[in-house]
N, C-alpha and C positions, 0 to 999 in steps of 0.2 A: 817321595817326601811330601808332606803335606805342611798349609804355612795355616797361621792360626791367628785371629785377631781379636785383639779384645779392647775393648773402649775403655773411657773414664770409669763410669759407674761400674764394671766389671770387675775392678780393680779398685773401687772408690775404698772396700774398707776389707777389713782381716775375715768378715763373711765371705764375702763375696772370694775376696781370692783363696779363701780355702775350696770355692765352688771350682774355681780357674784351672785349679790345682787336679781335682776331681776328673775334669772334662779334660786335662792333655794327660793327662797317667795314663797311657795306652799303649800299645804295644808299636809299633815305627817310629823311625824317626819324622820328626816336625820343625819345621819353626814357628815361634811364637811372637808374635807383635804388640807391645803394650804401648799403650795413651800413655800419659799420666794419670794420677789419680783426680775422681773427678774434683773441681772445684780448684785446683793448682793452677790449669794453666790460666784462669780469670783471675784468681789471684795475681799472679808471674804479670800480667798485662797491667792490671790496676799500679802494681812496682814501679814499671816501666812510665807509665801514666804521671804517676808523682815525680819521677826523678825528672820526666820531662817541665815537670811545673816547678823544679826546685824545691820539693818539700821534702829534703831528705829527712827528717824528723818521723815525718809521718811513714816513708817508705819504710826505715831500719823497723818500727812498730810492726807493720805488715810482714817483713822476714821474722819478725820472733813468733807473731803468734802462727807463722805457716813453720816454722823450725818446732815449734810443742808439738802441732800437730802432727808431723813426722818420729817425732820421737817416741810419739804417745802410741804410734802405727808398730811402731818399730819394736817394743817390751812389748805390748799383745801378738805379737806376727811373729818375734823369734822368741824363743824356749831357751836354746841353745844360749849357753853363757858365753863361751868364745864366739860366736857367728853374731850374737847378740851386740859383743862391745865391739866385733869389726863393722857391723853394718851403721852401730852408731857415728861409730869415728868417720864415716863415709857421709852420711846423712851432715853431721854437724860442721864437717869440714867443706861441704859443698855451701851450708848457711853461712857457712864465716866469708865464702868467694863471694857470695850474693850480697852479704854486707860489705864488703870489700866494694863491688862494683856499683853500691847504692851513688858510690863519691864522685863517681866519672859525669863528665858528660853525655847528656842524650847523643844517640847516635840509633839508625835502623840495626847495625850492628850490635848495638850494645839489646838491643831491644831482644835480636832473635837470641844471643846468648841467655839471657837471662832468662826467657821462654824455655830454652831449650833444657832448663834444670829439672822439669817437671817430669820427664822422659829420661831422664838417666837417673832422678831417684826413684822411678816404680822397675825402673828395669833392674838394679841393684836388690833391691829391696826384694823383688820376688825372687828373682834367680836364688839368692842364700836361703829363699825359703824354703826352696823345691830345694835343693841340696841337703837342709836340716832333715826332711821327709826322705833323702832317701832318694831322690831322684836326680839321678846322672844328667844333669843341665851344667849350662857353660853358657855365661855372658858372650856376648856376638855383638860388638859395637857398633851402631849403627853408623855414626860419623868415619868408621873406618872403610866402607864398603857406597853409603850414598851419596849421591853426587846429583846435580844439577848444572844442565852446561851453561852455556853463556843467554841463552833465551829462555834460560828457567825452565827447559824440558830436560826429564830425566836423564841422564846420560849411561846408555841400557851398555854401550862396550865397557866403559869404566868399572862400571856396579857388577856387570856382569865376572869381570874381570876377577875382581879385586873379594867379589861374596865367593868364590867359589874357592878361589885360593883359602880365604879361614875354611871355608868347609871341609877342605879337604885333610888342611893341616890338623882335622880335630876328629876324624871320623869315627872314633870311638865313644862319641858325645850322644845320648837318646834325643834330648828338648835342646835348643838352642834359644835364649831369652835374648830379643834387640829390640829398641824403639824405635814406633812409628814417630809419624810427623815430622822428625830433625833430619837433616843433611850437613851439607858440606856444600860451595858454590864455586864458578869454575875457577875463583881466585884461592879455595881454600878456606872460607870464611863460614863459621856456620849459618845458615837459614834455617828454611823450612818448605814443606808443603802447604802450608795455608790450614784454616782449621777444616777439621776432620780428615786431614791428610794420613794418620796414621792408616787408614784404607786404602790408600792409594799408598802407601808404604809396602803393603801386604802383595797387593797385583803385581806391584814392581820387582819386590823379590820372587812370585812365585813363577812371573816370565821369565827369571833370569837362572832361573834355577828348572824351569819343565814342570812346575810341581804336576803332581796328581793332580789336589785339589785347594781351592783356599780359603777359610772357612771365618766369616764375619759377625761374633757373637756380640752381641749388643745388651741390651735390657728392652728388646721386642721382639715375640718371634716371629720378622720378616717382615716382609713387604707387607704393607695393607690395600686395600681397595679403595681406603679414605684416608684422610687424616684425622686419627683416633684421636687428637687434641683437639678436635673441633665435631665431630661428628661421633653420634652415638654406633653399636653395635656391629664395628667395621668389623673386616674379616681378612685374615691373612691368607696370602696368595702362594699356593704350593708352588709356582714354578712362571718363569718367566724369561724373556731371549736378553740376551745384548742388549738390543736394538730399544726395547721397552724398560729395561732396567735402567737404561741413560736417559733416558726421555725423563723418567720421574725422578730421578736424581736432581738432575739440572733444573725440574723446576718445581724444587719444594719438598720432595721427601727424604727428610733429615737422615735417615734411615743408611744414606749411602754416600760417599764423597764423589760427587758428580764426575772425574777421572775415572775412579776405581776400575769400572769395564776393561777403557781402552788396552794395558796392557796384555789383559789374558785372552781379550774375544779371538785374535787373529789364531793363538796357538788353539783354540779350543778347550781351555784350562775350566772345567766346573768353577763355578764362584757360589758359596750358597752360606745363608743368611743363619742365624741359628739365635735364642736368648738363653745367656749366662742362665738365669732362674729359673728355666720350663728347658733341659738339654733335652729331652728327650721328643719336644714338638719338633714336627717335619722340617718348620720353619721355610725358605724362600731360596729353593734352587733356580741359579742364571745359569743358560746352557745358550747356546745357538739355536735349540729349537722351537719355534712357536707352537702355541699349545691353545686350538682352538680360535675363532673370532669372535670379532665384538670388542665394547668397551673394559676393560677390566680392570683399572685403575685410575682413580684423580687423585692428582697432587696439585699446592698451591704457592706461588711463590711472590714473594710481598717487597715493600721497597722497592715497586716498579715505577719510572717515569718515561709518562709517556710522552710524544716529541710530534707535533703537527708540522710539518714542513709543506708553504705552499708558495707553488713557484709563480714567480713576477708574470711571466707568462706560460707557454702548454707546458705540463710535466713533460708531453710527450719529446719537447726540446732536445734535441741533439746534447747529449753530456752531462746534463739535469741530474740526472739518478749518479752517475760516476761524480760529478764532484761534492753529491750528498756524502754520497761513503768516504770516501777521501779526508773528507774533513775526521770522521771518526775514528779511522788509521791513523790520521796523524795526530792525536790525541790518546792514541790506545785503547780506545770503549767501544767494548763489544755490546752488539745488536741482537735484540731476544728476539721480537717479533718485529714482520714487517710489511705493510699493507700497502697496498698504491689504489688511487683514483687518477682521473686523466688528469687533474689539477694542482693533486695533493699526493706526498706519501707518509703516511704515520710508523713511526717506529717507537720501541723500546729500549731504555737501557736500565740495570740493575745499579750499576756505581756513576754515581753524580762528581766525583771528585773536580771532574774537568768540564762538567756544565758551562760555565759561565763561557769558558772558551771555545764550547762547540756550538753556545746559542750565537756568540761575537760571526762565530767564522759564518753560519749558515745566512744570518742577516743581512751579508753581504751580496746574495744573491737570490735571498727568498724572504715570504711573513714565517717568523717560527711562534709556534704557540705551545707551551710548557705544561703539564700540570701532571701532578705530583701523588702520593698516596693513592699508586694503581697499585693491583692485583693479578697475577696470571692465571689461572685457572687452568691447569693442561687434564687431558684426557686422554690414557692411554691403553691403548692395545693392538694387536694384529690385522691390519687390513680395514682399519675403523674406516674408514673414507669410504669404501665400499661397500658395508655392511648395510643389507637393504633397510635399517632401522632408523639407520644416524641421523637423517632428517629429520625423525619426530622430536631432536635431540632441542633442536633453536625455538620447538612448540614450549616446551620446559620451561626456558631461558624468557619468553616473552615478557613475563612480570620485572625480568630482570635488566636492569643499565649495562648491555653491552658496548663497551668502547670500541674494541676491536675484535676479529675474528680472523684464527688462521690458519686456513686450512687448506690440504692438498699439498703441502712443502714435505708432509711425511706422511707414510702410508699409515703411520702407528700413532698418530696424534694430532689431536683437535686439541689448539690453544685459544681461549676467553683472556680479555680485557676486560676488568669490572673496576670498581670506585674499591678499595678496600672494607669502605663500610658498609658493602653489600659483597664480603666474601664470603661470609656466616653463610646468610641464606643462601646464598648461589651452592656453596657446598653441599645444605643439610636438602635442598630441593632434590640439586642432581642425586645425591644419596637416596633417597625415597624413588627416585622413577628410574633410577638406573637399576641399584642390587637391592628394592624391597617392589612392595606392595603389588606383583606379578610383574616384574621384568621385566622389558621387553629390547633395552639397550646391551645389557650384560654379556659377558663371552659366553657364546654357544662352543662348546669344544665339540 
């Protein structure tokens, strides 16, 4: 069996899913994973937004005009007169619980409910429309199969458990239609995966299930070598391991939900990249195999702060570095990069929520120095650390304000420190002397 993922824009309009439609009409059985449609779940948030500030006024405004817009979806996507007034009465009667729940109190609760609407109307909504066509599909709930246990990791016995029993009890089903990104939490409460989690949706059922394969259609085909939002004439990367597909995930290419990997690398399960618009490009196969050395990918990752810790006396202090971390554990913020001197250790973190209290804790035993609007710059590929070129890499970088450098922690990536306002060019340089003007960084396969 094979699992199939499709994002927001995929599904954003009655084009596009007529394309969705196209691309699973095949011959096996599959499962499919849909987003919501794009621009719903920013909506769904901006709801939640107001209800926290008490303007229900303005919230019920925001459910009408995303209810037209569904219904507007809903007379161009169904034909069918019967299929037609059931999907409305579905669509309409989910806006009436949504206007219903504008009245309650904010709660994280009430937040992922209300998120989670955006995901059972694209899953409704397309399932009846591959049935109008003609195609043997059958809703697969995803609240009835996904789970998250009490530390917020998948819970693979449960899912495993519980997805296979529907599969079974329905085996004469071709497409199965479930959404990404929504669960269930080990109280029964709905959450989520976080955004872009409908990918990491996808991995999770196709570990639990052995797939073949599982396949991640977007609106780009694949991985690039840049970031084609900031850099001219990237180029997409036929094939890449695990090991490099996580490296760029996690720092900045939007392209993948930074999990997604971890459930299928161990079984060996292909994971490959594909665009809704261009089905027929190679697009970005992840396998276990590396394919060639050298650099063959940057990604860039923003909203970085960076964290100078220097200690009263030698870093080299007996327990110095242990009750650095410590403080961070006990706070829950995870560490990007991290550099030491015998005096000092520099580190990164992505989420600030708990700043204030890990600069309190560190000050108690160190000078801590803050600053803010950093950049990560990662580089990646196969064996880069050893590839006899990578040195010429910091000659590059010279015109450039590197904060920090980190390297040697992975045999597949070299990470940069820059100001954000020298990402641009840090980008568009390394792009010119890496994959243009005679190479001499780029993967030698």
């Amino acid at each position: 069996m094979l699992v199939y993922k499709f994002g927001g824009t995929s599904v954003g309009s009655v084009v596009n899913m007529n394309h969705v439609k196209e691309i699973i009409d095949t011959e096996g059985r599959k499962i499919v994973v849909l987003s919501a449609m794009s621009g719903t779940t920013n909506a769904l948030v901006e709801i939640t937004e107001l209800i926290a500030q008490e303007r229900e006024e303005d919230a019920i405004l925001k459910v009408d005009v995303l209810n037209e817009k569904y219904n507007a979806t809903v007379y161009d996507l169904i034909s069918d007169t019967i299929l037609r007034t059931k999907v409305a009465t579905y669509v309409n009667t989910v806006f009436k619980s949504l206007r219903a729940l504008v009245n309650r109190e904010f709660s994280i609760d009430l937040q992922n409910t209300i998120v989670a609407k955006g995901e059972l109307l694209s899953a409704y909504m397309f399932n009846h429309f591959l049935q109008q066509e003609g195609i043997n599909a059958k809703l697969l709930p995803a609240l009835e199969f996904m789970r998250v246990d009490r530390n917020n990791e998948p819970d693979f016995f449960y899912i495993k458990q519980n997805l296979n029993r529907l599969l079974d009890s329905s085996e004469d089903v071709d497409i199965y239609i479930t959404q990404g990104f929504i669960c269930l939490d080990a109280a029964g409460n709905i959450t989520n995966l976080q955004r872009g989690g409908s990918d990491y949706t996808a991995t999770i059922i196709a570990a639990s299930i052995e797939a073949e394969e599982v396949q991640i259609w977007t609106d780009i085909d694949g991985f690039h070598n840049n970031d084609p939002r900031y850099v001219n004439d990237t180029s997409a990367l036929s094939n890449l391991s695990y090991d490099e597909a996580a490296e760029l995930a996690y720092f900045g290419a939007k392209i993948l939900h930074p999990l997604t990997v971890m459930p299928v690398r161990n079984l060996d399960i292909p994971l490959r990249l594909k665009n809704t618009m261009d089905p027929e490009a190679h697009g970005t196969l992840i396998t276990n195999e590396f394919h060639g050395e050298g650099i063959k990918a940057i990604a860039a990752k923003d909203n970085i702060t960076a964290i100078r810790i220097k200690s009263v006396r030698m870093l080299l202090a007996h327990g110095f570095l242990k009750r650095v971390f410590e403080v961070f554990e006990k706070y829950e913020t995870a560490i990007d990069m991290v550099t030491t001197s015998e005096i000092a250790v520099s580190l990164t973190i992505d989420h600030t929520t708990r700043l204030e209290s890990i600069v309190d804790e560190l000050q108690k035993f160190a000078m801590v120095e803050v600053d803010d609007y950093m950049s990560i710059i990662c580089l990646v590929g196969n064996q880069i650390i050893y590839h006899r070129d990578t040195p010429q890499l910091f000659q590059v970088l010279q015109d450039v304000n590197v904060r920090m450098i980190a390297y040697g922690g992975s045999n597949n990536n070299i990470s940069l420190l820059v100001n954000t306002s020298d990402k641009l060019e840090t980008l568009q340089k390394l792009q010119r002397y890496i994959f243009e003007n005679e190479p001499q960084l780029a993967l030698n396969a």
